[in-house]
VOGU-3710 file (C-alpha; in Angstrom, 3 decimals, decimal comma):
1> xxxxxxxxxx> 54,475/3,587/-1,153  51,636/5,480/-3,089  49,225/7,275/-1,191  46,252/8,435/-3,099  45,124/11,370/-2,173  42,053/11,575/-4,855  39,900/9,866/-2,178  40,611/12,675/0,956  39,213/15,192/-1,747  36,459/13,113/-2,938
11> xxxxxxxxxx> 34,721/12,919/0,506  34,751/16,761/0,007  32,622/16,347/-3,107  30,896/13,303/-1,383  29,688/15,610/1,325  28,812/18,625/-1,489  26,679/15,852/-3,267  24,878/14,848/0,073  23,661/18,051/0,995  22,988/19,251/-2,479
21> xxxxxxxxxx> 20,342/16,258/-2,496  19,315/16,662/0,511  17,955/20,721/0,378  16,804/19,140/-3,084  14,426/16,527/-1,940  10,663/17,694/-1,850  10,231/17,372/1,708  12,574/19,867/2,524  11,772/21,679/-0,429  8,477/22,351/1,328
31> xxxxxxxxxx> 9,493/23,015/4,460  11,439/25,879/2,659  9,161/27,019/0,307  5,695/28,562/1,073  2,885/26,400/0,467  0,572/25,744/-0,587  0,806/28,738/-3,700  -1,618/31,544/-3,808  -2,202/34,032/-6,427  -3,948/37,370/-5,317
41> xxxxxxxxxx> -5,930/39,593/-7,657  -8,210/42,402/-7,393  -11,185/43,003/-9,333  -13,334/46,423/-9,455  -15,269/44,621/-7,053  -13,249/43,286/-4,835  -10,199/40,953/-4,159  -9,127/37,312/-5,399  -7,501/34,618/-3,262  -6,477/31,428/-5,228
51> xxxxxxxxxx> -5,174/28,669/-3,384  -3,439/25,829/-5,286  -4,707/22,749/-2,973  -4,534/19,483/-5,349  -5,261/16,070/-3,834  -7,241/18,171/-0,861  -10,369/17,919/0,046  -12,014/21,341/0,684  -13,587/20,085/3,990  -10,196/19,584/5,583
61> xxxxxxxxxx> -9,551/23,471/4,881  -9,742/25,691/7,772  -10,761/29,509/6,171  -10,610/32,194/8,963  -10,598/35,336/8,381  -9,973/38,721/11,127  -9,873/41,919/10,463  -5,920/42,071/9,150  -5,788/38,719/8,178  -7,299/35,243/5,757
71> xxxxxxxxxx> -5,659/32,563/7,607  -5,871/28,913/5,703  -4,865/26,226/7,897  -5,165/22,231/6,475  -3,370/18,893/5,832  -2,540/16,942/3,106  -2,533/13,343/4,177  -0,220/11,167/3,433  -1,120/7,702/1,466  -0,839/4,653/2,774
81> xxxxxxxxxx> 2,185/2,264/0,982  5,368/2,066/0,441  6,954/4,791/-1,570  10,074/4,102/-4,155  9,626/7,981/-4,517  7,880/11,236/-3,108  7,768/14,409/-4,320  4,831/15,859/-3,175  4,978/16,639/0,243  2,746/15,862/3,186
91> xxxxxxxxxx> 1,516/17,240/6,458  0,180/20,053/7,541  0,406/23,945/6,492  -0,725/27,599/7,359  -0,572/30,489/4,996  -1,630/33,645/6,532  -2,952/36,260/4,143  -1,851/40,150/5,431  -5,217/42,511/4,557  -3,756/45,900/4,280
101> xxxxxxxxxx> -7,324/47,093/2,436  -10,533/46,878/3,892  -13,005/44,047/3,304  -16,597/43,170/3,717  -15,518/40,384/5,988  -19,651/39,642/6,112  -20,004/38,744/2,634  -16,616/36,824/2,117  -17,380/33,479/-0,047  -14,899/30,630/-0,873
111> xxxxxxxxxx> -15,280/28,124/-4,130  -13,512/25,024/-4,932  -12,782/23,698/-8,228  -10,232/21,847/-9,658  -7,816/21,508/-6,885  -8,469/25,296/-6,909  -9,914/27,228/-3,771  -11,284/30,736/-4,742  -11,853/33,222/-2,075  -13,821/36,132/-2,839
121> xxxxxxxxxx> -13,128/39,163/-0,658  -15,640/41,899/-0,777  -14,089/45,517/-0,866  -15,746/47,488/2,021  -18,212/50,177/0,930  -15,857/52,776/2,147  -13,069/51,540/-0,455  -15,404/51,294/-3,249  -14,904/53,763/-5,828  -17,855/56,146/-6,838
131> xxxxxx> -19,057/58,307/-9,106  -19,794/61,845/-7,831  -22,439/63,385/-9,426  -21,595/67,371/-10,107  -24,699/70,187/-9,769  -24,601/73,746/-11,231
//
């Protein structure tokens, strides 16, 4: 009798495989990852928010902002059909911006373009750096 004992180790790998796949696959992917992707920049001015939102249209964003926070709050809607693959995920996220500076939360303007949403945040006058003018 020959017992093959390639197989009991296999379903080792098997199971390895499976899971590998599985935290692989997009929609887990962004469950783990933060999304959507935001660069943040400051100018002499101010500060930069850019929110990477392709496929979204900028009246389903939600912008809030508080006096620690810029909260953006949307969905992005899944299409109707049948899929033989997706990679881009669907449903709805929250990214919650910490403001550890001071901003002119009165003159705070957003701008989309190109799957792009710009938020311009307004250092406060107190931050703003001036020039001193010296008298002898």
């Amino acid at each position: 009798m020959v017992i093959d004992f390639s197989s009991i180790y296999d379903t080792n790998n098997d199971l390895e495989r499976f899971f590998d796949e599985m935290f692989r696959t997009s929609a887990f992917n962004l469950r783990r990852s933060v999304y959507p992707p935001l660069n943040v920049f400051e100018s002499d001015d101010g500060y930069i928010v850019d929110v990477c939102i392709p496929g979204i249209d900028p009246n389903d964003i939600e912008l809030t902002i508080t006096a620690r926070n810029l909260i953006v709050k949307g969905e992005r809607k899944l299409m109707e059909g049948r899929y033989f693959r997706q990679e881009r995920g669907a449903g709805s996220f929250q990214r919650v911006l910490s403001l550890n500076v001071p901003v002119d939360r009165d003159k705070v303007t957003a701008k989309s373009e190109n799957g792009i949403l710009r938020v311009t945040l307004p250092k406060a006058e107190a931050e703003r750096q001036r020039k001193i003018s010296i008298t002898s």
